[in-house]
C-alpha positions, -999 to 999 in steps of 0.1 A, spaced: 292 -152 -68 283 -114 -61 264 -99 -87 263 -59 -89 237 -34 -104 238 2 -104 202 0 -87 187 -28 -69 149 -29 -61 134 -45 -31 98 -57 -46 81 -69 -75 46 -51 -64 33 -20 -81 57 2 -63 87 -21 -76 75 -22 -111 65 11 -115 105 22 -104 118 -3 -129 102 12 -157 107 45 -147 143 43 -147 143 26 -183 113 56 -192 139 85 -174 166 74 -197 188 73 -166 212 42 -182 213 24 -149 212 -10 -149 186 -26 -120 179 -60 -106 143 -68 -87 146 -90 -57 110 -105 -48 105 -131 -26 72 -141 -44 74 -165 -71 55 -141 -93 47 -107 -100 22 -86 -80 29 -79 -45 0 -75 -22 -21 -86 -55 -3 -117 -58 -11 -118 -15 -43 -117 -8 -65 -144 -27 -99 -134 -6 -132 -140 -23 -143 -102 -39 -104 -85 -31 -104 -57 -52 -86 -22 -53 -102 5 -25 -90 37 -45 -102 47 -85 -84 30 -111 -78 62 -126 -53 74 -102 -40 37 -82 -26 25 -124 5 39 -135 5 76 -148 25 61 -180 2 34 -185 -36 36 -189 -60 16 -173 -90 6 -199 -107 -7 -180 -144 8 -166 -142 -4 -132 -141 24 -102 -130 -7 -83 -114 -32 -99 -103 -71 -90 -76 -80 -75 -66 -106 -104 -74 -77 -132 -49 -59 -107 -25 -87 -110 -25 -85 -144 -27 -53 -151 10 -49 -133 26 -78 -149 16 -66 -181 31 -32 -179 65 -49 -166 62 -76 -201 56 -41 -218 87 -21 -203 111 -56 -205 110 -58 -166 107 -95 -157 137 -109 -171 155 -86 -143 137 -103 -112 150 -127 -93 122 -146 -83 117 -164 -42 147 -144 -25 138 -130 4 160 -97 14 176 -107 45 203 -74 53 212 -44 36 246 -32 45 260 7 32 301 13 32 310 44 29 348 30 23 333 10 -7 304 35 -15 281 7 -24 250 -14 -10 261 -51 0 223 -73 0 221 -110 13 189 -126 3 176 -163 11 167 -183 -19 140 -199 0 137 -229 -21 171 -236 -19 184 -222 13 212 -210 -1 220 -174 6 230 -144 -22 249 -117 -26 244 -86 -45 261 -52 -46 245 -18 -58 252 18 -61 216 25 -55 187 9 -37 151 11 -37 129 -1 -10 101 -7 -27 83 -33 -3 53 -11 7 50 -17 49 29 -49 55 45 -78 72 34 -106 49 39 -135 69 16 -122 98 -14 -104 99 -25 -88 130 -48 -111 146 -57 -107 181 -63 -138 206 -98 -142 216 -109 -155 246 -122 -191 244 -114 -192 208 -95 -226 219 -135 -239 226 -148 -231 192 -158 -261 168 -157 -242 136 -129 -230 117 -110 -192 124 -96 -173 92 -74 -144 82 -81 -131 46 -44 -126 47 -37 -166 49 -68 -178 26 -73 -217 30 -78 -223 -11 -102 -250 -2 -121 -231 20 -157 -243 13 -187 -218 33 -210 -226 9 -244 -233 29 -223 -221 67 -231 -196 91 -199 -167 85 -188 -138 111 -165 -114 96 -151 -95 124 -137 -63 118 -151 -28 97 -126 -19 74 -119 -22 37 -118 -61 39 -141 -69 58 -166 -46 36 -151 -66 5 -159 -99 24 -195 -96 34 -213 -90 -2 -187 -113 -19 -193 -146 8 -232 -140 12 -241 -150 -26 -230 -187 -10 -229 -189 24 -263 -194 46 -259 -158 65 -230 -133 70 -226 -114 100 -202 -84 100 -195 -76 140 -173 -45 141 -162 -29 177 -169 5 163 -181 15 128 -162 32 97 -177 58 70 -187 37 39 -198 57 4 -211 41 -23 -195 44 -62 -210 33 -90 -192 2 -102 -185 14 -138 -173 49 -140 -201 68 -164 -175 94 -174 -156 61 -181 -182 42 -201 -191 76 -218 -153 82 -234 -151 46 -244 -182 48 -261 -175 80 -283 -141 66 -289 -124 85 -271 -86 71 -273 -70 55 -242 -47 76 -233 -67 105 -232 -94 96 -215 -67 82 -194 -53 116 -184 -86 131 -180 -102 111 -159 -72 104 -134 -69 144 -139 -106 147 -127 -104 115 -103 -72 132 -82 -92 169 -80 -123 152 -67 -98 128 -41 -84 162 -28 -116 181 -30 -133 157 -7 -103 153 17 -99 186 19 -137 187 31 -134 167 54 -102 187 70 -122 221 70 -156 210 76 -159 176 90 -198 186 101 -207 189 66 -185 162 52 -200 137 82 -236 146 74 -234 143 35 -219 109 38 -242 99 67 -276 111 44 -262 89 16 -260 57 34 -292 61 45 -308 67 14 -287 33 8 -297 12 40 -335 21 43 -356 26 77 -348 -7 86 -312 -7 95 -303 13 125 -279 39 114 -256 38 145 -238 7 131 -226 35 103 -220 65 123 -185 66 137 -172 85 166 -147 103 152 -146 126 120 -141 116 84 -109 111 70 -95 105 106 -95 71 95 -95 60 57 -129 61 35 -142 32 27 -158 24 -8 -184 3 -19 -190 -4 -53 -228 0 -65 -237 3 -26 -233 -39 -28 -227 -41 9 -254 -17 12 -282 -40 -6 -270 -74 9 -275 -56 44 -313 -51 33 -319 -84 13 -312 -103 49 -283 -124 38 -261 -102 60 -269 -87 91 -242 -61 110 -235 -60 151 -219 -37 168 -206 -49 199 -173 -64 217 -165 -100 222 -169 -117 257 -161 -148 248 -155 -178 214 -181 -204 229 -181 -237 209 -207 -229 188 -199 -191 179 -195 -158 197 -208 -147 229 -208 -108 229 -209 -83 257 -240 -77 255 -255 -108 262 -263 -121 226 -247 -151 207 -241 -151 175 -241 -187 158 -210 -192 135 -196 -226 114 -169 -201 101 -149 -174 117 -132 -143 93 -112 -123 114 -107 -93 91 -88 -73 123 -61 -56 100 -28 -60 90 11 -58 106 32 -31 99 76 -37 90 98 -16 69 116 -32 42 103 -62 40 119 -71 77 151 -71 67 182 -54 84 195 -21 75 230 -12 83 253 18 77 290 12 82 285 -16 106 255 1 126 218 -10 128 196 18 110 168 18 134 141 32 107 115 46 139 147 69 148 148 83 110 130 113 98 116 109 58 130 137 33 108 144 8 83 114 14 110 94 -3 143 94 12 155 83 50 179 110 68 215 100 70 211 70 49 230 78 12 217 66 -20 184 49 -8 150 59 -19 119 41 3 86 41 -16 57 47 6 24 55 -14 -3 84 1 -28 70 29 -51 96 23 -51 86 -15 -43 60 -44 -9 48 -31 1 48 -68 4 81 -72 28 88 -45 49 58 -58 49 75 -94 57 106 -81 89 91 -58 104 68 -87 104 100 -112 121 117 -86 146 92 -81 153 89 -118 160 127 -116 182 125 -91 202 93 -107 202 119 -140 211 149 -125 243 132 -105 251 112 -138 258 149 -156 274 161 -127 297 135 -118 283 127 -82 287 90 -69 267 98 -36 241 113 -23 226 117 13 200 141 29 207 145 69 177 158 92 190 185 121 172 173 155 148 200 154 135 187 118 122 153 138 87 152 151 73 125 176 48 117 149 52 87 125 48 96 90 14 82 87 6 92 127 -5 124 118 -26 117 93 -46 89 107 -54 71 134 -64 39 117 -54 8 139 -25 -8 115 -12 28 114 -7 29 156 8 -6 155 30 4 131 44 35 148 67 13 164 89 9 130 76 37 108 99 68 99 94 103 119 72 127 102 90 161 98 87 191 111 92 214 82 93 218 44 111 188 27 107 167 56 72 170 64 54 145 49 17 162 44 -2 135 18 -6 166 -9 -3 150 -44 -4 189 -54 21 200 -34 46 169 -39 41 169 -78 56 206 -77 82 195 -48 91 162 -66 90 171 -102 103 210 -105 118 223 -73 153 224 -76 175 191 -65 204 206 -46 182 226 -22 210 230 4 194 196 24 199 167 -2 240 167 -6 262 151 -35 300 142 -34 319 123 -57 342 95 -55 378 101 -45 387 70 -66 376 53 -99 352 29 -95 343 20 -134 361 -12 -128 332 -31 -105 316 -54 -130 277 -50 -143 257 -79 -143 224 -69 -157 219 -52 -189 215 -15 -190 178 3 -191 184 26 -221 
């Protein structure tokens, strides 16, 4: 049986969630179904089970814009995270409209039909699905969830201990009492070390090259202070997340203009952190801040298990996985029971599935991104991808209120489709995150991700500022984004799911 929706949503994460109840909070009166191919709510939170996982961006700015966090957490857990997401889609109705362990296989456009035509693989049946939308919403975020990126080391074959990635978590792991290496230097490995040395006999983090670290303080004061004059929710809500986005800019912007400055106020604070005992180059990175993302620590807790001597740091490359641990370049060994190889993540659009216009293979890499939100050439699709150079929240909010203005705006007009199309000179050789950073998952992924633009709508520029104006007031027909309507009526297709307002 074919079920249809007026919108179907690729992703039960906080990018999927956050659409669904934006459409019912819009007053669009489309009716949705959520595909996941989880068996529960939560995305990359419902993922990644590491010990200490937890947000890297403010609360204040990665929760919803329509729902406060109450929490005092800078950082907060990756189960609070969890939770805080399925709660908001219990609040707003949304779980009854998921479909639960169906993995998106293909989604097909026809132009003759004017709908979206999705197969997806119940994966504990095998049987595959059918379901037709006016609308979709890729809302999958770009990690390749059945692979991380995990590099092949040489002799790992000879080692007698046991080699992890955070993304595939062994639940009985036990390193209680064991000699750990986390290999790698960004945000998981950072998570990792502080979190595994309260049990394990000594954590090692060996990094290739390090990353700029700042310390937060683990409960926001500003926080803790508006809670404790009683303050109400929402509006201490909206001023810190007002404060929390000025202060992301502020220091990005830094960075940009004066990465001297910016390098030497975060180098001074770790410092102050690490002590005369730690050598600083393991914390001063070759290249300038914000060419790769921050990292955060909470209450410097990294910091102070680097000084207490249950974690030590290296910076070196591997020669060679010896049966007993690693042997580095330099000479040294490094004595491990347990291997972590934090090395980073894969990057896929859409979940991996297939996208098709008409019969043809959309080949996203070949696509240039309108708006931040929309692939050229490919009608009545919005694809969610958050801000790299801030909470990816606030990007998602911004795209989904978008989209629900664009679904209202065509509703009154009487448009059935809608499609922006790039000119070749709006395509740039950049992926949309290319240009922004040169983190390693980002470079891998350029083989898949979107073009970045050249100009105006199609230049994707990680500006919450700018895109807030763009997104939320600029005028929708703009002479790029273009709406027809249907030659024939097309009331008669049948709605399975109930409607959102």
């Amino acid at each position: 049986m074919t079920r249809h929706v007026d919108v179907l949503i690729i992703g039960a994460g906080l990018s999927g969630i956050g659409m669904a109840c934006h459409l019912t909070r819009e007053q669009t009166g489309r009716s949705y179904a959520i595909l996941e191919r989880r068996t529960a709510i939560g995305g990359t939170w419902d993922l990644f089970r590491y010990p200490g996982i937890r947000s890297d961006s403010d609360m204040f700015t990665f929760g919803y814009g329509f729902r406060p966090w109450t929490g005092t957490k800078v950082l907060a857990d990756g189960p609070h995270i969890r939770q805080y997401v399925e709660d908001t889609a219990i609040e707003y109705g949304v779980k009854e409209h998921i479909h639960f362990g169906r993995k998106v296989t293909t989604a097909r456009w026809s132009s003759e039909a004017g709908i979206w035509t999705v197969e997806a693989l119940d994966e504990q049946t095998g049987a595959t699905e059918t379901f037709t939308s006016n609308f979709l919403a890729g809302c999958t975020g770009y990690y390749d969830y059945d692979n991380g990126y995990r590099p092949e080391f040489p002799g790992e074959a000879d080692f007698g201990g046991q080699i992890v990635h955070p993304q595939h978590w062994p639940e009985d792991l036990d390193y209680r009492g064991k000699r750990v290496v986390v290999i790698g230097s960004g945000a998981t490995a950072i998570t990792l070390i502080p979190a595994m040395s309260k049990d394990a006999a000594h954590v090692t983090m060996l990094q290739r090259s390090p990353t700029y670290i700042t310390a937060l303080p683990a409960d926001d004061p500003v926080a803790v202070g508006m809670k404790a004059a009683r303050i109400p929710a929402k509006v201490a809500y909206r001023v810190g997340r007002a404060r929390n986005i000025a202060l992301q800019r502020a220091s990005f912007q830094l960075s940009r203009t004066n990465p001297g400055a910016s390098r030497k106020v975060l180098l001074s604070a770790v410092r102050m952190w690490l002590g005369p005992n730690i050598d600083m180059r393991h914390f001063t990175p070759s290249y300038d801040p914000w060419d790769q993302r921050l990292c955060v620590v909470p209450n410097g807790d990294l910091f102070k298990v680097l000084r207490s001597g249950k974690a030590s740091i290296v910076t070196d490359r591997i020669e060679t996985f010896t049966e007993t641990g690693i042997r580095l370049a330099s000479g040294e060994e490094l004595a491990a029971d347990i291997v972590i190889s934090a090395t980073g993540l894969r990057v896929q659009m859409l979940g991996g599935a297939t996208l098709e216009l008409d019969g043809q293979p959309v080949v996203t890499r070949d696509r240039v991104v309108y708006k931040g939100a929309m692939l050229d050439s490919v009608p009545n699709a919005v694809m969610v991808l958050g801000y790299t150079n801030a909470s990816w929240t606030l990007k998602a909010d911004l795209a989904a209120e978008y989209f629900c203005r664009v679904l209202n705006h065509m509703k009154s007009h009487g448009y059935t489709k809608m499609v922006a199309v790039a000119e070749e000179g709006d395509r740039s050789a950049d992926s949309v995150m290319g240009g922004a950073l040169s983190s390693g998952y980002i470079q891998r992924g350029d083989a898949v991700m979107p073009r970045q633009g050249t100009r105006g709508p199609w230049q994707v520029i990680n500006n919450y500022f700018r895109d807030r104006k763009m997104l939320r007031k600029e005028p929708i027909e703009d002479g790029v984004l273009t709406f027809t309507r249907a030659a024939a009526d097309t009331e008669d297709r049948p709605l399975a799911a109930t409607r959102t307002a």
